[in-house]
TORTILUM-121456 format. One record per residue: residue in one letter; x, y, z of N, C-alpha, C in turn. Coordinates in Angstrom, 3 decimals, padded with zeros to 6 digits. Atoms other than C-alpha are relative to their C-alpha. Layout:
N
 type    neast   nnorth      nup   caeast  canorth     caup    ceast   cnorth      cup
    A        X        Y        Z        X        Y        Z        X        Y        Z
...
//
This chain:
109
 type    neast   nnorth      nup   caeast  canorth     caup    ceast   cnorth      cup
    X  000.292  001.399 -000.230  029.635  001.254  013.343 -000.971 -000.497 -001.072
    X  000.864  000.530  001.148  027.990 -000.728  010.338 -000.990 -000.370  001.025
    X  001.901  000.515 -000.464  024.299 -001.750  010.932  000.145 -001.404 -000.671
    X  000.076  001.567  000.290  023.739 -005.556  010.736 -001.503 -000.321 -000.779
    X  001.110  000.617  000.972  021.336 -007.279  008.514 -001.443  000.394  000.360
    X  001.124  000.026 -000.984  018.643 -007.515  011.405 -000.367  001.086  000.013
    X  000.239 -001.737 -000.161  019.022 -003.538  012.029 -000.291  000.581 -001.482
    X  000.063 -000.648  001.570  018.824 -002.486  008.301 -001.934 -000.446 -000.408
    X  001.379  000.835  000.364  015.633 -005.082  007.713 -001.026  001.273  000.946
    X  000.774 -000.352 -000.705  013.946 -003.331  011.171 -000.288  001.688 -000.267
    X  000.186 -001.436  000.887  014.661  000.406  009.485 -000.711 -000.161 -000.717
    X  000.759  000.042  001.284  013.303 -000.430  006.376 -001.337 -000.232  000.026
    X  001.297  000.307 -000.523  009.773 -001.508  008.343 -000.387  001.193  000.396
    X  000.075 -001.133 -000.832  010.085  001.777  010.199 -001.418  000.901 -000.722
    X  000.784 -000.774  000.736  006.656  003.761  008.853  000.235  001.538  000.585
    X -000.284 -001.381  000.011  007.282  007.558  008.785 -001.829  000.671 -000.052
    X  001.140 -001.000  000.442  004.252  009.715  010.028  000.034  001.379  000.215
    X  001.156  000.964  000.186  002.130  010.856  009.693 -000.115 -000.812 -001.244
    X -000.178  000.658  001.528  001.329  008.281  006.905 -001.076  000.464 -000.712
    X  001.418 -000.058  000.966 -001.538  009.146  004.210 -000.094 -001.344 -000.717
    X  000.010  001.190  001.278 -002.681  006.122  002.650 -001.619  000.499 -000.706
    X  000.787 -000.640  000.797 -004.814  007.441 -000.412 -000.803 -001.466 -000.670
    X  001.083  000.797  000.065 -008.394  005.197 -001.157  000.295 -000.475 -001.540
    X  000.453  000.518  001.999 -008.412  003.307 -004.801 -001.614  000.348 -000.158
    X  001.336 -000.083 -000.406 -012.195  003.496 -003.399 -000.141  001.082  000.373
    X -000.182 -001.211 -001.135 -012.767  006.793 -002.405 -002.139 -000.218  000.382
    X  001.374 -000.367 -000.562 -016.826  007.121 -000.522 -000.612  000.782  000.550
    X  000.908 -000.727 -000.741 -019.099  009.230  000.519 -000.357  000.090  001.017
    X  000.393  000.620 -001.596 -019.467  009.262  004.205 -001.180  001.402  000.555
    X  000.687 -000.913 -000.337 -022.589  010.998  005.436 -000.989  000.569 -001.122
    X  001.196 -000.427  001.178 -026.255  011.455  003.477 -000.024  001.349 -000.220
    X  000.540 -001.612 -000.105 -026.427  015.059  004.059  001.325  000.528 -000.606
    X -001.167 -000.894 -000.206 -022.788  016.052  004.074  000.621  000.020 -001.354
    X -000.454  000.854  000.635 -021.526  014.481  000.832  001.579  000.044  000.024
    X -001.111  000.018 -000.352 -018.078  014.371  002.005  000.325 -000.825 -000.694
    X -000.345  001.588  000.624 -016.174  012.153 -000.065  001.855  000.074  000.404
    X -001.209  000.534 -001.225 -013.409  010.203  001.958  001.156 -000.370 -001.159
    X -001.529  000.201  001.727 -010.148  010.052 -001.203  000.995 -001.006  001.011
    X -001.327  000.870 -000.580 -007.756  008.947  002.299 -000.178  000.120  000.870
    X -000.103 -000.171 -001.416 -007.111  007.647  005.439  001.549  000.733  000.747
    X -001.197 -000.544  000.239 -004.399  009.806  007.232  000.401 -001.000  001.790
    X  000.086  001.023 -001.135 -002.900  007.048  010.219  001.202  001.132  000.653
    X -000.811 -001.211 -000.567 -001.223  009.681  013.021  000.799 -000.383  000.608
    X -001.347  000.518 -000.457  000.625  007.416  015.170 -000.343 -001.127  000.437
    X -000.497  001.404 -000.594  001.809  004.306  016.406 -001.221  000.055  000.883
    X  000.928  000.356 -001.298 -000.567  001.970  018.744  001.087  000.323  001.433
    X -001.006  000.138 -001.161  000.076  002.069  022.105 -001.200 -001.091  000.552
    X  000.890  000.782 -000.578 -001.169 -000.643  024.567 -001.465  000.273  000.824
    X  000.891 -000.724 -000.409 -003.922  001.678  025.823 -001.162  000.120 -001.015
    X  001.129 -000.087  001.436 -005.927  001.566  022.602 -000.471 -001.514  000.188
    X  000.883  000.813 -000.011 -006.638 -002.077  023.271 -001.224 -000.131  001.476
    X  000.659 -000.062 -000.993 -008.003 -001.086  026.846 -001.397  000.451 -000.380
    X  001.177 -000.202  000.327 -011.763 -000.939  027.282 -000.848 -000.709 -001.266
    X  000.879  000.612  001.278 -012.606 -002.836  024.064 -000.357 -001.594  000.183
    X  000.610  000.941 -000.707 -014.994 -005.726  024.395  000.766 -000.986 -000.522
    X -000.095  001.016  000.673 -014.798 -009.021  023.248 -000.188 -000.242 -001.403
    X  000.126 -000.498  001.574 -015.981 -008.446  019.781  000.949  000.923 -000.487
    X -001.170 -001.048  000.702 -013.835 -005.630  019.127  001.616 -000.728 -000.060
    X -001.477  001.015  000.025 -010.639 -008.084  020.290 -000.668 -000.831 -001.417
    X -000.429  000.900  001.260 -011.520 -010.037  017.346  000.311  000.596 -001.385
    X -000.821 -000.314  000.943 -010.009 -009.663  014.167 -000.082  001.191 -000.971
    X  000.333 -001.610  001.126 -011.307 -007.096  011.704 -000.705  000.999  000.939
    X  000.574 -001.045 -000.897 -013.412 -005.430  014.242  001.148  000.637  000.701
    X -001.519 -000.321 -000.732 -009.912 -005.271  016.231  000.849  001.404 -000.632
    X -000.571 -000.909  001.122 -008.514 -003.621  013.349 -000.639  001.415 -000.259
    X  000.273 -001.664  000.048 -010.924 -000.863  012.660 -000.344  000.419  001.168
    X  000.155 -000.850 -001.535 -011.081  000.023  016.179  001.329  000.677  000.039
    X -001.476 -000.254 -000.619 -007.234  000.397  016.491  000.180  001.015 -000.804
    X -000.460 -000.773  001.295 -007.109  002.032  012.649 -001.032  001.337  000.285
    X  000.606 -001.448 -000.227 -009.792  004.525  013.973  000.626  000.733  001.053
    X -000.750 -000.569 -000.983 -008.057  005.304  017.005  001.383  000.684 -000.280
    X -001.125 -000.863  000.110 -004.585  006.149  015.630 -000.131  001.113 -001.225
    X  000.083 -000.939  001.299 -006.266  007.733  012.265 -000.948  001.200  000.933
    X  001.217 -001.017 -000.478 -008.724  009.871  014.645 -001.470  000.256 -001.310
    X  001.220  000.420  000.264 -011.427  008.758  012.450 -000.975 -000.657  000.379
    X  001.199  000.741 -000.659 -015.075  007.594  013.288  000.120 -001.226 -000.361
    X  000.327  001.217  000.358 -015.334  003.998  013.211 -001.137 -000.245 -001.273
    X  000.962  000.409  000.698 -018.509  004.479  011.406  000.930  000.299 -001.800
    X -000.642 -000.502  001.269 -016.120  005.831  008.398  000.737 -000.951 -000.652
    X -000.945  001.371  000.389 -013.447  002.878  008.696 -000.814 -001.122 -000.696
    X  000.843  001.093  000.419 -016.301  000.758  008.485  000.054  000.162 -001.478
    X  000.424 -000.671  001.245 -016.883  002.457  004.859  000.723 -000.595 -000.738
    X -001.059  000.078  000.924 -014.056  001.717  003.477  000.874 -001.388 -001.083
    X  000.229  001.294  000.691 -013.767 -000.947  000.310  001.182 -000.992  001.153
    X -000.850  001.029 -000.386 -011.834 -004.094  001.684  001.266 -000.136 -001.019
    X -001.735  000.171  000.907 -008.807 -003.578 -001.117  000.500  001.228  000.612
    X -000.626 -000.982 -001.042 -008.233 -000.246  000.746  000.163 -000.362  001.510
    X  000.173  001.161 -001.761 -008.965 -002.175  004.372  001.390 -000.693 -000.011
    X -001.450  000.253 -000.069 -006.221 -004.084  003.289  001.380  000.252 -000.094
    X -001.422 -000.965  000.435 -003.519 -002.087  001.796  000.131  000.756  001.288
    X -000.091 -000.700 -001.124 -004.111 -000.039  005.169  000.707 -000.886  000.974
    X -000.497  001.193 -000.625 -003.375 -003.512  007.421  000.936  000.065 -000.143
    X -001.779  000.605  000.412 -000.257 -004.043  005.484  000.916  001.360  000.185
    X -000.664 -001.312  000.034  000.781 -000.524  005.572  000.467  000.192  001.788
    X -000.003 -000.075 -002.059  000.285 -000.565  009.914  000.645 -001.523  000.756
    X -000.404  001.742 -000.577  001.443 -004.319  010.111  001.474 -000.166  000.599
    X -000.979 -000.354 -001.093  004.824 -003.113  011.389  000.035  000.763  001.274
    X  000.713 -000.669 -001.677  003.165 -001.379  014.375 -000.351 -001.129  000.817
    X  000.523  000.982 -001.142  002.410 -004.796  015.724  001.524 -001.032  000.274
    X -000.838  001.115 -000.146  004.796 -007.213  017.213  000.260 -001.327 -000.649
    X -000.500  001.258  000.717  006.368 -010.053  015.323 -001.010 -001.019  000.304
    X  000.759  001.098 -000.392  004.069 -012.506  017.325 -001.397  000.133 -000.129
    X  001.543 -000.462 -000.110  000.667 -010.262  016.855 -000.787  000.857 -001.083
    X  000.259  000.114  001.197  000.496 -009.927  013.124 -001.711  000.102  000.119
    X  001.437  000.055 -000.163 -003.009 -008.721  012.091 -000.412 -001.336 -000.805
    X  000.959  001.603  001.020 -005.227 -011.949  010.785  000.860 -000.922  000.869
    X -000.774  001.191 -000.107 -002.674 -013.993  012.324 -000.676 -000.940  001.371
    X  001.043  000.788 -000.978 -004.539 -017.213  013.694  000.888 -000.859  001.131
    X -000.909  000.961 -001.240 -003.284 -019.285  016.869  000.075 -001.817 -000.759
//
């Protein structure tokens, strides 16, 4: 049975993990440790249970984001935090088919 336009488009979104997305920024996380962070590795899909428990601040937009991006990467928040905003973003766009058509990250009402 051929695959229709719609089905081909929704494959081609499909992200394969786990994913590595490797830092242009790589940082140092931790004075003592000098760990230096090269990539985030994102393990799986949200589920609707990752937005449970998170306040009001965390529902908003970038905070939203590295809560959710620490939760499926099993990284510390304090680490996500770290991480330049041209990698922040390339990460977004990389996970932005994990969200529903209507719940696009950034996307304002």
């Amino acid at each position: 049975m051929a695959k229709n336009k719609e089905d081909k488009k929704e494959e081609k979104k499909r992200v394969q993990l786990p994913l590595t997305i490797k830092l242009k920024y790589p940082f140092q996380f931790g004075q003592d440790s000098g760990l230096m962070i090269t990539d985030i590795t994102i393990k799986r899909r949200f589920q609707m249970g990752d937005f449970r428990d998170m306040t009001e601040r965390e529902l908003q937009q970038t905070d939203a984001a590295v809560t959710l991006i620490s939760k499926i990467s099993g990284e510390a928040e304090a680490k996500i935090w770290m991480i330049d905003p041209v990698d922040f973003e390339t990460i977004t766009k990389e996970i932005e088919p994990f969200f529903p058509k209507s719940q696009k990250i950034g996307a304002q009402e």
